[in-house]
N, C-alpha and C positions, 0 to 999 in steps of 0.2 A: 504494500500500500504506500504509494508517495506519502510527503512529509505536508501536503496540503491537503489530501484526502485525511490524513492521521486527524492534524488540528480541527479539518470541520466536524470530524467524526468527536473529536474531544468537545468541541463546545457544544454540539448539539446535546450528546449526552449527558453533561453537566448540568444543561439547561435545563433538561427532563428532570433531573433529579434537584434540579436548586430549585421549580414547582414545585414540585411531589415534599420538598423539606417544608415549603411555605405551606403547602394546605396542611399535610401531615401534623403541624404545629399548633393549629386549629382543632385537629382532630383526636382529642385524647381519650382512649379506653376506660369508662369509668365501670367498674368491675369489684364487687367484694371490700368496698369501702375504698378502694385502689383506685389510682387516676394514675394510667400508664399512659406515657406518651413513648410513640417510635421515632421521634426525629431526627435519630443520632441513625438510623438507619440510612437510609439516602446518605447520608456523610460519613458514612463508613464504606459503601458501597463505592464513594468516590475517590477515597483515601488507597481503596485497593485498588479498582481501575486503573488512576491517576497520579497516583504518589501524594509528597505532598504538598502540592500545588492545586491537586483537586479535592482531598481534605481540607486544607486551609478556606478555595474559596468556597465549600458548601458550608463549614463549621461558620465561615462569617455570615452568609445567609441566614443559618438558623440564630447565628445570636442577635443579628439585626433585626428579625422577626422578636425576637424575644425580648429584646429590648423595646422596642415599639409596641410590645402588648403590654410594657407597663404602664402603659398612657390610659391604659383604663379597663382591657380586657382580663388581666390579673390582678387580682385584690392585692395581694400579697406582694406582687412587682410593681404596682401602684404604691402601695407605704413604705416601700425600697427607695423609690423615686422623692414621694414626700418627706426624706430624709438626705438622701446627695443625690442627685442627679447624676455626677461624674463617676463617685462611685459604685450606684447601680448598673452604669455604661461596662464600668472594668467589670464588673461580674455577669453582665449578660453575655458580651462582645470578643472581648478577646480571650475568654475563656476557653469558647468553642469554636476560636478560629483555631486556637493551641491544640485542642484534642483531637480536630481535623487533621492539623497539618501534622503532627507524633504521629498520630496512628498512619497516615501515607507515610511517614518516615520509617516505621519499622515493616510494613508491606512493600516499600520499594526494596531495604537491606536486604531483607528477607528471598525476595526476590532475585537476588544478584548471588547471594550466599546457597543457596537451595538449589536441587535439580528441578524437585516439584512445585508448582505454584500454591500449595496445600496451605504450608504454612505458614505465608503469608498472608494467603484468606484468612486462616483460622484466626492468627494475629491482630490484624485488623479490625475484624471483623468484631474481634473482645474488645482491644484498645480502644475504639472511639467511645464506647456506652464507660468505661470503668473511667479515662479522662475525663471526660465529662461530669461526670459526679464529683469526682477528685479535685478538679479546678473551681467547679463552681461553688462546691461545700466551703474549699480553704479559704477561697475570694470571700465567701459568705460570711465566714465565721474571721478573719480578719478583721474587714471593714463594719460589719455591723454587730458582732455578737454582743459589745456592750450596748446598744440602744436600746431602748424598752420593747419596741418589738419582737427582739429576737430573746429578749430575756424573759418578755410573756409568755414563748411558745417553751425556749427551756422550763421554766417555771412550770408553765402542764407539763410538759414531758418526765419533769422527776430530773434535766440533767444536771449533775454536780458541775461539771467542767465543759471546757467545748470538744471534746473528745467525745465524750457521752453523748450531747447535744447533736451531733454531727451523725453517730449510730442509730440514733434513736427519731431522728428527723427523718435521713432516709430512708432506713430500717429494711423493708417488707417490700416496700416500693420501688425502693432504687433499688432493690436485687432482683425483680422482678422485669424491669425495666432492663438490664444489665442482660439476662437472660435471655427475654425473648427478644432485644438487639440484633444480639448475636445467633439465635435462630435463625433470625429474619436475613440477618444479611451475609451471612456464611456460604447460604446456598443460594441467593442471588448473586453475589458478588462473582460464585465460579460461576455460574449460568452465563451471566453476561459477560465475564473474561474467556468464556470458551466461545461466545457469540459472536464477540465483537474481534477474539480472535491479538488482546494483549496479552 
């Protein structure tokens, strides 16, 4: 395939999947007391694809999405906002442009070091949901664990420290989320690296 066939083939499909991150974002699983979101999907999807240069630019899609829904669509990203503006931006934004562009970074290694493409699916395919959590928890509990917000929700929660705070906020959810990520996008990622033929 030429080097101008590759890149149209690269934007279209990023394209597909920078959609699919925006609606997906909207669209969260509410389940069992659970609200699972797959977002990190499509941005893992792209991380193996693309490396990471196509993780970085879906992880900034989702977090520019995520950041704009604290303008009023999230309660809880809304009282982030009604507290710094700049740094609710650093915990939406480059959060998950970092978990993007890491997990292409260990998909593309992976890729160069390996015979099979396997393990860098499988790689990836983890990495972006477990980054993701990882980033946006520490960003979380840096910049805001002391404001009354987040000391309301430890305070229900029972947590002593922000360690606790951070287990017990995610908990159930974010393992759940983490999980069926990496379901989702394990066996799409080979489907369309055997389709598209990277």
């Amino acid at each position: 395939m030429s080097t101008k066939k590759q890149k149209i083939q690269k934007l279209t499909v990023l394209s597909v999947l920078a959609a699919i991150t925006v609606i997906v974002s909207f669209l969260p699983l509410k389940t069992l007391g659970l609200e699972i979101t797959f977002t990190m999907i499509p941005v893992a999807i792209g991380a193996v694809l693309y490396g990471p240069s196509g993780g970085a630019v879906l992880g900034g899609v989702f977090g520019a999405v995520s950041f704009l829904q604290c303008l009023g669509y999230s309660s809880f990203g809304a009282a982030l906002l009604g507290i710094n503006p700049f740094l609710t931006f650093i915990v939406c934004v480059p959060t998950r442009l970092l978990a993007g562009l890491l997990a292409g970074a260990i998909a593309s290694a992976l890729k160069k070091s390996c015979r099979s493409n396997t393990p860098a699916l499988l790689a990836a395919s983890l990495a972006a949901p477990v980054f993701n959590t990882l980033f946006f928890m520490s960003t979380l509990v840096i910049f805001f664990y002391r404001t009354e917000l987040i000391q309301s929700f430890a305070e229900q929660l029972g947590a002593a420290n922000p360690f606790i705070f951070v287990i017990l906020f995610v908990g159930i959810n974010g393992l759940v989320e983490i999980i069926c990520g990496f379901a989702v996008a394990f066996p799409c990622s080979k489907a369309l690296a055997k389709y598209l033929k990277i």
